[in-house]
C-alpha positions, 0 to 999 in steps of 0.5 A, a space after each residue: 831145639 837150639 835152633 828154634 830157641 835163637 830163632 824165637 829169641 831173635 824174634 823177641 828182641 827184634 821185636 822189642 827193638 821195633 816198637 821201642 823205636 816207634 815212640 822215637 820221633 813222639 818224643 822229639 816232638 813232645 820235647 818242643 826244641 831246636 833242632 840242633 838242641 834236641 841233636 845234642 840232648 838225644 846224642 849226648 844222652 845216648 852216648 853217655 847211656 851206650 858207653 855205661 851200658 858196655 861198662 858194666 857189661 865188660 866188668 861182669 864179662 871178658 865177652 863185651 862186643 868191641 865198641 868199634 870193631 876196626 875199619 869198618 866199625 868206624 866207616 859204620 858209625 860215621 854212617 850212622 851219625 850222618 843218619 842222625 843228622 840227616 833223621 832229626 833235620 828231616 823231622 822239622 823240615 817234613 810230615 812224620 808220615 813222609 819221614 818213615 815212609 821214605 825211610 822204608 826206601 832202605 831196603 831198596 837202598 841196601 839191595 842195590 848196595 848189596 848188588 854193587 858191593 857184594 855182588 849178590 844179584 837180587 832176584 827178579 822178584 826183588 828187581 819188581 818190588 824194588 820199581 814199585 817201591 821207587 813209584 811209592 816214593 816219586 808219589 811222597 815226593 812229588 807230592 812235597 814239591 810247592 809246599 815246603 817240605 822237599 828239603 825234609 823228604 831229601 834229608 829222609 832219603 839220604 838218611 834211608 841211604 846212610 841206613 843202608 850202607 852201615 848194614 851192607 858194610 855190617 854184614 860184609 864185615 861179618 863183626 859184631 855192630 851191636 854197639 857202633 851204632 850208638 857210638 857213632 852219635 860221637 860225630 852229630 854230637 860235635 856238630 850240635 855241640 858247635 851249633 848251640 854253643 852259638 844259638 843257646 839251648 832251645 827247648 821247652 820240655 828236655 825230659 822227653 828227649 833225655 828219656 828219648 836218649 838215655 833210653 829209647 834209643 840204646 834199647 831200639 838200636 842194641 835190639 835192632 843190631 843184634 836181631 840179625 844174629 838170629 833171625 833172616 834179613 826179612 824178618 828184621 825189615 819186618 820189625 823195622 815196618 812197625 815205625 812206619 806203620 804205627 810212628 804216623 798212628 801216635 803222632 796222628 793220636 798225640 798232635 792231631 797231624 794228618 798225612 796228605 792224600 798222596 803220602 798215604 797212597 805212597 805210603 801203602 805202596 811202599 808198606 804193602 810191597 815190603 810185607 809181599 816181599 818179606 813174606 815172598 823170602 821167608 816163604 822161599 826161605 823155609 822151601 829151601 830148608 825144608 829142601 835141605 833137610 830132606 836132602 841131608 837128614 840129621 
């Protein structure tokens, strides 16, 4: 019963963390600012909201997670503070649609890492998955070359990258990263702070980005961190598919912005192969469990 319990209550909070993170890239485009402007409003917000949060939490309870967990909490949060840069640079300089797309790339990332680095040899299955999904972002890509929106799609790809370093390094340290991703907005926020105190403040509508990051980041990225204590890897990444899916849907409602052609066949590849996927692992998943418990009753 403890058992189904965490695994419902990873699915809740998971779940809750990835529609959060859809209104993500909305705001930033509704906030109608620079790019290093709306960096430092979105980090500094974001700090400020994550290290109130674990304030509180740690007055009320000696068990409050570590902000950065050691060596490998701070090699974590570098990585996501270079996400942050690479994702906001990507937004303006690239279509919404190819922005998620690309980033679904993460997982094809995270289990070549994962083979290098943890030695866990992906499956034949995953090593077919993995191949089309390189096909689905040759054709965003190739598509963007002549039209200006190539450097946005290499920023995207070196942010599905940075993605999935933080996770294999998380889940080879085995330490709780709930807050190190937050945390890690310390490094973007330098940058961005240097870059506008040159420039000036450019935006035309703060609120958004200040609600973006005072709020919609810490609840999105806490849920997103801790979903994992709960819930397989396939179930995660399927959560995280709600951006992908439903981010280029509210842009398309709130700023009329359509994908390309290619975008979108690109974009399906790359959807449809990680939901086959996920499901093929959630299915293998529940085949060996059920095989263990025949195996080993209670």
């Amino acid at each position: 019963m403890s058992s189904h319990n965490d695994h419902q209550k990873g699915l809740l909070i998971t779940a809750i963390g990835g529609l959060t993170l859809t209104i993500d890239i909305p705001l930033i485009r509704l906030a109608d600012g620079g790019a290093w402007t709306i960096l430092l409003l979105r980090t500094g917000t974001t700090l400020v909201a994550a290290l109130i949060i674990w304030a509180v939490w740690r007055s009320l309870s000696r068990n409050a997670p570590q902000l950065i967990p050691g060596w490998s909490g701070l090699i974590v949060a570098i990585c996501y503070g270079l996400t942050s840069v690479t994702f906001v640079t990507s937004i303006y300089y690239t279509t919404t649609a190819n922005l998620v797309f690309i980033l679904a790339f993460n997982t094809v990332f995270a289990a070549l890492l994962s083979w290098v680095f943890l030695k866990e040899r992906p499956r034949l299955v995953t090593v077919a998955a993995m191949l089309v999904m390189i096909l689905g972002v040759a054709i965003i890509v190739g598509d963007s070359i002549g039209t200006g929106h190539l450097f946005g799609d290499l920023m995207a790809l070196c942010s599905a990258f940075f993605i999935a370093l933080a996770i294999t390094i998380s889940r080879a340290s085995g330490k709780d990263m709930g807050f190190t991703s937050l945390i890690g907005v310390v490094l973007p926020l330098a940058v961005a702070v240097f870059m506008v105190s040159g420039e000036g403040l450019q935006v035309n509508a703060p609120w958004w980005i200040i609600f973006n990051g005072a709020v919609i980041m810490p609840i999105s990225f806490f849920c997103l961190a801790n979903g994992p204590k709960y819930i397989s890897g396939p179930e995660v990444a399927m959560f995280y598919l709600l951006e992908t899916i439903l981010a280029p849907v509210w842009m398309w409602m709130i700023f009329a912005e359509t994908p390309s052609r290619n975008s979108l066949i690109g974009g399906a590849i790359l959807t449809v192969t990680l939901v086959a996927h996920s499901l093929w692992q959630l299915h293998k998943g529940r085949k060996r469990r059920a095989t263990l418990a025949v195996s080993h009753p209670a």
